[in-house]
C-alpha positions in Angstrom: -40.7 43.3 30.7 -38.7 46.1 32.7 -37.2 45.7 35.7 -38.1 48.9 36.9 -40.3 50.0 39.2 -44.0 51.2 38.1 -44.9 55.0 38.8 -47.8 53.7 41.2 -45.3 51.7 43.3 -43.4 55.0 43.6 -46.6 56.9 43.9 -47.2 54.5 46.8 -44.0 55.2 48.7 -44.2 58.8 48.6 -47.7 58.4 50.2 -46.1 56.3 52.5 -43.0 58.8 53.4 -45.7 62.0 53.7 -48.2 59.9 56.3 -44.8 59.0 58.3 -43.4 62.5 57.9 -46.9 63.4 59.6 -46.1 61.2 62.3 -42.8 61.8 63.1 -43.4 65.9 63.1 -46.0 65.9 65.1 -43.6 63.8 67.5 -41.5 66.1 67.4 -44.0 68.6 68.0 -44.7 67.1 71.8 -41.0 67.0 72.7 -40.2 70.6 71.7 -42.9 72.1 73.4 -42.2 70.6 76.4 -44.8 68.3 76.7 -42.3 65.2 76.3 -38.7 64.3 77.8 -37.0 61.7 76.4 -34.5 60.5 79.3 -31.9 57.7 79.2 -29.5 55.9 81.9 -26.9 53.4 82.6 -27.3 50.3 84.7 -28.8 51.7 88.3 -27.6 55.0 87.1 -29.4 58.5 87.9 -31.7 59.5 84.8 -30.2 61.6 82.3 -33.2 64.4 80.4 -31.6 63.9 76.5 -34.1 65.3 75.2 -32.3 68.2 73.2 -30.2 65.3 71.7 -32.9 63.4 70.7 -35.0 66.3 68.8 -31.8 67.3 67.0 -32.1 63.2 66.0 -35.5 63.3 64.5 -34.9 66.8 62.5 -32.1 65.0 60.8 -34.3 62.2 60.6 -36.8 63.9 59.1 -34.8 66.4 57.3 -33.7 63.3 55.3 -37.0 61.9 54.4 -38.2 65.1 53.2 -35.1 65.3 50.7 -35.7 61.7 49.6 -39.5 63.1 49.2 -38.6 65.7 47.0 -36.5 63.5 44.8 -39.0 61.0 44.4 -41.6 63.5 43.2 -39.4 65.6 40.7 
C-alpha cells in the first residue's frame, strides 16, 4: 500500500484550484474596474480607499495558485 497520493485526489485539487482561480479573478475583475473599493480604518478613524494595495494582494495571491496549478498538472 503507498502512502502516496492517488492521481484522482490530485486530479481533484486541481479542479478545485481552477474553480477558485475563477472566483478569485473575477474578484479581482470588480475591484480593477472600479466597480469595488476595498477601504480600511483604525478605531473612529477616517476611511482609508486601499484598494490598489489590496489588488496587488490577490495578483500575488493568485499568481501563486496558478504556479502551484501548473506544477500539479506537469
Amino acid at each position: 500500500m503507498s502512502d502516496q497520493p492517488s492521481p484522482s485526489f490530485w486530479h481533484e485539487r486541481c479542479l478545485q484550484i481552477k474553480a477558485g482561480l475563477a472566483r478569485e479573478r473575477q474578484n479581482l475583475e470588480e475591484f480593477e474596474s472600479g466597480r469595488f473599493r476595498m477601504g480600511r480604518r483604525s478605531g473612529d478613524g477616517p476611511w482609508l480607499d486601499v484598494t490598489e494595495q489590496w489588488v496587488d494582494n490577490q495578483k500575488r495571491i493568485i499568481s501563486t495558485f496558478e504556479n502551484l496549478l501548473n506544477s500539479l498538472e506537469k
